[in-house]
Each structure stands twice: as C-alpha cells, then as structure tokens.
N, C-alpha and C positions, 0 to 999 in steps of 0.2 A: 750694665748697659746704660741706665738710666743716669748715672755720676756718669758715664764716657761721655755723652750726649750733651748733657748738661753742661760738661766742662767745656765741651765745642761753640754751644752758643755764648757760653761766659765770655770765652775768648777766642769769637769767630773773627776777630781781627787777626788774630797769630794765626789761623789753622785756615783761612780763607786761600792764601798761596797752595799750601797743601791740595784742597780742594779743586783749584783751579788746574794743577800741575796735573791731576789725576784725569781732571775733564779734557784735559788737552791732550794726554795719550789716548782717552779712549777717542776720540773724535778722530785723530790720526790715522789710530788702527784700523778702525770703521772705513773713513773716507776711502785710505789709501787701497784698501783691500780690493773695497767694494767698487772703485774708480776701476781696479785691476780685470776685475772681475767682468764689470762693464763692456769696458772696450775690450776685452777679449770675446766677448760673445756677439762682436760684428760680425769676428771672422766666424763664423758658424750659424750667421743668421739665413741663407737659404736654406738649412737644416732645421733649425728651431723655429723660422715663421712656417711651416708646410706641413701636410698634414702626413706624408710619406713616413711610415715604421720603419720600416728596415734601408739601408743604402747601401749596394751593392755597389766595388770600387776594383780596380786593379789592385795585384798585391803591391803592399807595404806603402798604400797612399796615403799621407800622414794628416791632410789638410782639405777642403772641400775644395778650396779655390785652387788646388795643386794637382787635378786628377788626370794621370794619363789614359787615354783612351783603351777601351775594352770593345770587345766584338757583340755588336749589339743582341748577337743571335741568345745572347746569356739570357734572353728575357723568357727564355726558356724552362731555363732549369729555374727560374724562379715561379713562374708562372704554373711550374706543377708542384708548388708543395700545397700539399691540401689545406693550409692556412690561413692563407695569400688570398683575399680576394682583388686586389688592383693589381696594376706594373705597369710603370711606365720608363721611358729613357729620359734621361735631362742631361743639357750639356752646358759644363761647367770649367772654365780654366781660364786661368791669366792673358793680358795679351795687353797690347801697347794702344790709348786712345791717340792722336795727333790731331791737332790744331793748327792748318798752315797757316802763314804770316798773309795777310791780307787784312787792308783796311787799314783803321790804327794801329794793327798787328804788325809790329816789326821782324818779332821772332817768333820764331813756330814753338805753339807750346806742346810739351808730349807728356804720359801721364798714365801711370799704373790704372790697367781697367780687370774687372774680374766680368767675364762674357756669362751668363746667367739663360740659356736657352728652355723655354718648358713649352709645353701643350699649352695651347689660348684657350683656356676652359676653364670657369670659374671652379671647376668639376676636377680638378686637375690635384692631384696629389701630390704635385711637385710646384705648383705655383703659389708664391708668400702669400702672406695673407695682405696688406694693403693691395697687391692687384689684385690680388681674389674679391674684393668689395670696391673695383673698379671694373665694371665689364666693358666701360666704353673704352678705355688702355688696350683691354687683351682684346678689340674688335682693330683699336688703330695700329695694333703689332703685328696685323695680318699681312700686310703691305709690306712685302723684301725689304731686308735693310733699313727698317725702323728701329728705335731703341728707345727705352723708358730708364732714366736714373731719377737718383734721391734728390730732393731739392737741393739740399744743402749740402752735396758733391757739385754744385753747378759753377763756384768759384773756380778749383781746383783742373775742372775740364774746362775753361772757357766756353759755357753754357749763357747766353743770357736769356735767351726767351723759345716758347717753342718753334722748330723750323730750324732751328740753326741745326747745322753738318758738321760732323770730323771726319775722320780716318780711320778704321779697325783694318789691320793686316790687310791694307793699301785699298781696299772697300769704302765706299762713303756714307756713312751713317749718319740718319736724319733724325732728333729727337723729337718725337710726338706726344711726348707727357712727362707730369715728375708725382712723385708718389714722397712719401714722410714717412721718417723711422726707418730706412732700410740703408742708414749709412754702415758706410765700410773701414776699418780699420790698418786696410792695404791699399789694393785698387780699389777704385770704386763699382759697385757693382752696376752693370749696365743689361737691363732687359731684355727680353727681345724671344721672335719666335725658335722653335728648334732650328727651322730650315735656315732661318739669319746667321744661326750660330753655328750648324755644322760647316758652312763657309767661312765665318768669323774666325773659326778657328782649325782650318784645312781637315778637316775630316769627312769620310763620305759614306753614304749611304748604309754603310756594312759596319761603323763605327760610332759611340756612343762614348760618353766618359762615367756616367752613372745609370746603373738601374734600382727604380723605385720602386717601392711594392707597399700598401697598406694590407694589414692582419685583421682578423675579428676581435685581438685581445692585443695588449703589452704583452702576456705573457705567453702568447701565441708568437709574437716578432723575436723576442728571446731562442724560444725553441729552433723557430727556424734559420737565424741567423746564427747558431751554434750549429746546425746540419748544415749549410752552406758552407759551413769554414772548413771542414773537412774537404781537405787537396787531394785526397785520394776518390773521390765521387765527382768535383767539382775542382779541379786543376783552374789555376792561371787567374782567383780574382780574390778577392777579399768579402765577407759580409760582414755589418755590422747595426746594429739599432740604431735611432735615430739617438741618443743620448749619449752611447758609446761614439760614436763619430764625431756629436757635440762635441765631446770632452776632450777627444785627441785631436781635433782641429784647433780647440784653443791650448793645450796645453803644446803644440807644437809653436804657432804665435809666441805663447811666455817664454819659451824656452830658444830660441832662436834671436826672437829680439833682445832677450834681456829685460826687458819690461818689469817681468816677474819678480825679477834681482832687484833690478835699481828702487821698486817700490816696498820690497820686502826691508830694502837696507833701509829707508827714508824711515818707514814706519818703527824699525827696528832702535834707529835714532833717537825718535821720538821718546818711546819708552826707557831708554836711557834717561834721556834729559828729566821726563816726569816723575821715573823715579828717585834720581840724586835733587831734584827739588823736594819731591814729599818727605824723602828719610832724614832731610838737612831739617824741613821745615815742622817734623813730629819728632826730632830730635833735641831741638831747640825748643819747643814748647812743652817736653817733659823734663829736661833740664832748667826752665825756667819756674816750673813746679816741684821744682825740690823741697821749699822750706814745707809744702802743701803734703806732700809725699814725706817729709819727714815727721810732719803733724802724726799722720796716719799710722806711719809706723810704730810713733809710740804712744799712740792707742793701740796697738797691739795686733791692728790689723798685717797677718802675711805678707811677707814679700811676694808670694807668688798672684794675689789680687790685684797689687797694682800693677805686677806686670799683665794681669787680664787685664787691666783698666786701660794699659794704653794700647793694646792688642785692640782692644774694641772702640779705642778713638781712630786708629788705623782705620778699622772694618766700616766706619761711619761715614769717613774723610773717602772712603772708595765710591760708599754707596750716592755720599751727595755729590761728589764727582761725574757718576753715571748719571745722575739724575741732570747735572746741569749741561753734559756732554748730548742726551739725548735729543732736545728739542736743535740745539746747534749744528747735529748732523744732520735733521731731517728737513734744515734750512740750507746747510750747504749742498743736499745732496738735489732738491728743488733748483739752487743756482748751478747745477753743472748740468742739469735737463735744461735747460733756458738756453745754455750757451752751445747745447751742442752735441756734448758727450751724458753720460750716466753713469749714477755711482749707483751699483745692483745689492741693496740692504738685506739681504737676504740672510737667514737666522742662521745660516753652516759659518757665518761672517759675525752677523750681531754677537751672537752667543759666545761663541770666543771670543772674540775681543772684550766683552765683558770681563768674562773668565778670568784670562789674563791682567787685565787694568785691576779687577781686584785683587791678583793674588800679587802684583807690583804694590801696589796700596798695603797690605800684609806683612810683605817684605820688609818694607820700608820702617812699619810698622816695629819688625824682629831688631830689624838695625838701631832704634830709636830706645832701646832698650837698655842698651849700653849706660846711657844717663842714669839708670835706676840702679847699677851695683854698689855707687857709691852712697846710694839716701841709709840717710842710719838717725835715729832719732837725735842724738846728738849735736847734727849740721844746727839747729834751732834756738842751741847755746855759743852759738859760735861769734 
C-alpha cells in the first residue's frame, strides 16, 4: 500500500486524470440521483410536511395529487381503531388554474394546479408545516375562495403580488399569501380551506378524497393500516402509512414521467465515460512502469505483488477521487437549492454511489493489468 501510494504521488501527473475521471462519476452519480430524488418528493410533499400517520385513499390511488373521491362517512371506521387518536378529511386533486387575458395580458394563461383543502388549525394533522408556523395564512384562508401558493410557483401562475385572482373550475380565486419550500413538481399546489375546495373541486358534503388519522406509535399506524386493507371488513378504499404512500406517490411520478430512466441513463453514461478514462489512464501508467516492474521482477519479487501493487494504486486513485468528488457535490448540491430545485444527499444515495465509483476504480484497476503479463526481467536488457 505504502509503494502504491508513493508511486501516485511520484507520478501524480499521470494518475491525476485517473483521479479526476473517478471524481466525476462519483459526483454524477450523487448529483444525478439525489436531483432524482428531490424533485420526486414534491410530489409527495402534503404527505411528508404533515404530521397525519396513516392515509386513507380509494382503491388503487397511485399518487396524492391523483385521489378520487371516497364517502366521507369512512372517517368512521378509522375513527374506531383503538390506535387512532386524530382523523381528519383532506381534500386533494388536480384541476386547471386560468388567467384571463386582461391588461397587458393578451392570452389567457392556463396551468396545472393540485387543490390542497385542510382544516385551518395550526392543530391540524393534515396542514404542512410552513402554514402550520403561519397562523395568520390559516386565519386569511377563512374567507370563501381564498388561496395560499409557493412563492416561487408565482411565475408559472401569473401571480405578481398579493390580491391578484384566477380561475379554479370557472370559480375566482383570490391569493392572500405565499409560503416557501412547498414547490410542486406537476401542478402547483394551491391552499385553501376544505369548504374552498370541496367546490374547487365539485364534490359535496358526503364526499372527501383523503381521510387522516395520527396513531400513539409508527408502529401503531403500521398495525392499523394493515387491518384497514382488509376488503373483507372495510370494502371500497385503500390504507396506507404515511411513507408507504410517500413512496408510491413518487415512484408513480418516476415511472410515468420517465425522469427516473432518462437520469438513471445520464448517470449510467457517466460511469462509462470515468470508467474507460481511469482503466486507459492506470493502464498507461503501469505500462509506462515496466522497466520499474521489470527491476522488481528480477529481485525476485512475485508477479502476484505487483499485481497487488497496481490493484492498490486503483484502490487509491478511487479513494482520492471520492475525496475530491465530495466537497464538489456538496457545492453543487447548495447551487440547485439557490436555483430552485434540490438534490436530496441522503446515505441510501451517498453510500452506493461510493460503493459503485470504487468498485468502477477496481475494475479498471483488473483491466490495467493486462500491461503486467508481458514484465519479465529481461525487458531491462533490451
């Protein structure tokens, strides 16, 4: 280890490509994942900012923003499991914002909105968490036909300031606040009280699209969203945890957009490319150390050492790769919060992609090897 090491700093001019080629797959893998990752867990953020365990849905509702309506009377049978101590209804699904032409408006602009209805109560186990640390929002959503979006949806809706009006399902909705961090990766999502939105979204009095419930434990919300699934007790809806529904909300997102694909292939790219750079560039620096390897040989030293030798300039070439990959993603990953979106660095993400970049670094390594069947002490009389 200490000769693989040494041989790198010798000639950290040859093996600096190597190095570089490894920190640019791992950064790839990272970014590209972890961007993946990100923007998928828009669409599952009135899930993930809310303090609600369990989400009770119609059957086979694959997505939060996609719920068709269930008979609100279900808040029943959630309501008696001895686990449950909250339940609430929340109403949640797609629908068309509009922008008539007026003004310097020439064209009406229109515009994927996801209708977001909860209880005005900071108390509310279905309200995210930035209005939950706005009470004066959930006092101005009291008022019919009010709405709260994300600032930074205010382009895309023709939002400029508060007071301005659109359109929801021929409705005219007034926005009275903008709240941060609750962007959306489809419609945007737009706030508002339940009563707003069972209009917003024709439904009445007898009809809900979600029921909420908080547990005493996780392992309480488990239990009971596994008795809930049973269609023999509880016909016609779906349960599930608050994680479970995470997960199938974004993995419907990946899997419908393509997202998923199109970044799995980029990143997949990548690792190509770093790999035939590192195997060319540890290739060409143990074939440049032949006469060095031929020294060796005939001191007597085994062939199978120096193949450890260059196995463990590989291992080295990986390690300072992640090392110089590391601070680079955690600067890029700071520029895509600035701009908007987030890349989510999270260890089920870090960890492999390490994993991987070194066992590509490794590989490359195995390949680089080839150069060492022809060292024979002899090459030194040549």
């Amino acid at each position: 280890m200490n000769y693989a090491l040494a041989t790198i700093w010798h000639e950290r001019s040859r093996f600096l490509p190597a190095i570089l080629a490894v920190a640019f797959c791992a950064v790839l893998i990272t970014v590209q994942f972890g961007l993946l990752i990100g923007l998928l867990s828009m669409m599952s953020t009135p899930i993930d900012r809310a303090l609600a365990d369990i989400w009770v849905g119609a059957p086979g509702v694959q997505s939060v923003d996609q719920g068709p309506w269930i008979p609100l009377q279900f808040r029943n049978r959630v309501a008696a499991q001895p686990e449950v101590t909250e339940v609430e209804d929340v109403y949640i699904s797609f629908s068309q914002w509009i922008v008539p032409a007026r003004g310097e408006r020439y064209d009406t602009l229109m515009s994927a909105c996801t209708v977001v209805g909860t209880r005005l109560d900071p108390n509310s186990i279905a309200v995210v968490e930035p209005l939950r640390q706005a009470p004066h929002l959930l006092a101005a959503l009291a008022e019919p036909f009010t709405v709260v979006i994300d600032r930074s949806d205010c382009g895309r809706l023709g939002v400029k300031q508060i007071g301005d009006t659109a359109m929801i399902a021929q409705r005219t909705v007034r926005v009275v606040g903008f709240v941060d961090g609750l962007r959306s990766l489809g419609g945007a999502y737009v706030f508002c009280s339940r009563e707003t939105a069972r209009v917003l979204l024709f439904l009445n009095d007898s009809q809900t699209t979600y029921i909420v419930a908080r547990t005493r434990t996780p392992e309480d919300a488990a239990r009971v969203a596994e008795r809930l699934r049973d269609q023999t007790q509880f016909p016609n809806m779906t349960a599930m945890t608050r994680d479970e529904f995470s997960f199938r909300s974004r993995l419907h997102w990946m899997t419908t957009t393509k997202a998923g694909l199109a970044l799995a292939f980029t990143a997949l790219l990548g690792l190509l490319v770093g790999a035939v750079v590192t195997s060319q560039t540890l290739y060409a620096a143990t074939a440049a150390s032949q006469r060095e390897y031929a020294t060796l040989r005939a001191m007597g030293i085994p062939r199978w050492r120096l193949k450890l030798s260059v196995l463990a300039q590989s291992f080295w070439v990986g390690l300072g790769g992640l090392l110089v990959a590391a601070p680079v993603t955690l600067l890029m990953s700071s520029a895509a919060t600035a701009v908007g979106t987030q890349v989510r660095l999270h260890w089920l993400i870090v960890v492999p992609a390490g994993l991987v970049t070194m066992a590509m670094a490794l590989g490359s390594g195995l390949l680089a090897l080839r150069s060492l069947q022809q060292t024979d002490p002899v090459y030194n009389i040549r």
